[in-house]
C-alpha positions as a printed NumPy array, in Angstrom:
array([[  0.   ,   0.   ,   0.   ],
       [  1.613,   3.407,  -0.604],
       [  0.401,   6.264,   1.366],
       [  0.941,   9.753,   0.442],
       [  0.945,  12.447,   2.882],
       [ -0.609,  15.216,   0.506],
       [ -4.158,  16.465,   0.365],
       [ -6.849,  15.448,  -1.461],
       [-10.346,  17.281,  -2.545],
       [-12.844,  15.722,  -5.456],
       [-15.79 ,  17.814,  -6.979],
       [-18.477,  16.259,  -8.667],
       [-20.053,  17.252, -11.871],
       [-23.353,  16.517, -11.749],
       [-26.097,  16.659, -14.748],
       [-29.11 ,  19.714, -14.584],
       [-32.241,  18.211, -12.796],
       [-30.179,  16.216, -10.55 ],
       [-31.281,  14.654,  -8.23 ],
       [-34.169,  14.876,  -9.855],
       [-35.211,  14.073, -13.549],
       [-32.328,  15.088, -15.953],
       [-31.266,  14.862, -19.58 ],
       [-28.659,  12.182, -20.985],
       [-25.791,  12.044, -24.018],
       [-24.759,  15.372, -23.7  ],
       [-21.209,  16.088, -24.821],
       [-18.956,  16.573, -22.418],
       [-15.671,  18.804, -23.651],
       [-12.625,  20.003, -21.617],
       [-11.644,  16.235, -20.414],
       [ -8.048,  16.078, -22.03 ],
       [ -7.719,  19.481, -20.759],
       [ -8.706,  18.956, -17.275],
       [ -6.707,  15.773, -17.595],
       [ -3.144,  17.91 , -17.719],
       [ -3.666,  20.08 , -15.05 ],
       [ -1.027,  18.946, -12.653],
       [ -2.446,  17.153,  -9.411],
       [ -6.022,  16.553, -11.074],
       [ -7.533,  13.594, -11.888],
       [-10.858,  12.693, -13.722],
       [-12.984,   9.601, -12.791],
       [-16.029,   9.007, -14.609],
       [-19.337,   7.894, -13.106],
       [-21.889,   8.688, -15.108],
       [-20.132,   8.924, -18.877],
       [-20.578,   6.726, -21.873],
       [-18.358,   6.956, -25.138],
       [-20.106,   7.34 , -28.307],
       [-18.19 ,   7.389, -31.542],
       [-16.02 ,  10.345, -31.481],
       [-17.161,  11.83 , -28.186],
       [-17.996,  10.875, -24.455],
       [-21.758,  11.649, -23.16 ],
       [-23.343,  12.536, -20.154],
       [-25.093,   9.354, -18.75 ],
       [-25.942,   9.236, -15.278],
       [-26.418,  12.2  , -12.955],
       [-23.183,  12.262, -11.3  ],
       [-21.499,  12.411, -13.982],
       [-17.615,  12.908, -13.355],
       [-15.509,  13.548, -10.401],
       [-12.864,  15.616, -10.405],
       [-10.242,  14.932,  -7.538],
       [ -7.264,  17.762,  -7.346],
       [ -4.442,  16.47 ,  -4.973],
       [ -1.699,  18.924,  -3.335],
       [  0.441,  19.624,   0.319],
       [ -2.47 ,  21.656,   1.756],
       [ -6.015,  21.145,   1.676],
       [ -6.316,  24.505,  -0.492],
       [ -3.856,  23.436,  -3.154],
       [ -6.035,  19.955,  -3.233],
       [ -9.192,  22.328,  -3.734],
       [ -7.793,  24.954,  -5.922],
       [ -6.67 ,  21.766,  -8.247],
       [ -9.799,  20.245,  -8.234],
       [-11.585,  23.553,  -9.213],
       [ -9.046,  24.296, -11.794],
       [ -9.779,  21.341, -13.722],
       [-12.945,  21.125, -12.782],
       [-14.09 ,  24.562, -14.761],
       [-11.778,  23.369, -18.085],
       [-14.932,  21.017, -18.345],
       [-18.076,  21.542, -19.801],
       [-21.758,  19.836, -20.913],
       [-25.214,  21.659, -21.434],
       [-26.801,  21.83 , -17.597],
       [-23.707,  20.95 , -16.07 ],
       [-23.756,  22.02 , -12.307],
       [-20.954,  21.493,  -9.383],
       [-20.954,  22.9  ,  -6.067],
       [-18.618,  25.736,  -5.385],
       [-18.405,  25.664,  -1.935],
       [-15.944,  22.391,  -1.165],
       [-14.325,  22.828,   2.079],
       [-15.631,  25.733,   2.898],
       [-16.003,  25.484,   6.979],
       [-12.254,  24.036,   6.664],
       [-11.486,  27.601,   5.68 ],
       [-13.164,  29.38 ,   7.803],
       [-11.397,  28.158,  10.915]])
């Protein structure tokens, strides 16, 4: 097992209407961007890959998990690759860690 002593925050991109009714196979662009942002990484939940493209799918639809040596470099990562990504009705809360900060 390795265990790393950094940080780690995740923000998930969630469809419009969630969690209610919402819409499926909507593109989904920024994901090789987001992808080279150093620190990030991109998990998919709720994707599906058409032809030349990868849809929406589910209602969470990605989550975006930013890694760094304090808990704001982990968020500010997560947020930074987070916004390089976009679908129609895509929605992501924009207030991760918030009490953390306030202390």
């Amino acid at each position: 097992m390795v265990v790393k002593s950094e940080k780690a925050a995740t923000v998930i991109l969630a469809s419009g209407g969630y969690p209610g009714s919402y819409e499926k196979g909507k593109t989904i662009s920024g994901l090789d961007a987001a992808a080279q942002v150093p620190g990030a990484t991109v998990f998919h939940c709720g994707t599906k890959a058409a032809a030349d493209a990868v849809l929406t799918d589910g209602g969470r639809v990605l989550s975006v998990t930013g890694m760094g040596e304090t808990l704001r470099e982990a968020v500010d990562t997560a947020y930074r690759a987070a916004g390089l990504i976009s679908f129609d009705g895509m929605f992501y809360r924009k207030d991760i860690a918030h009490r953390a900060f306030e202390r």
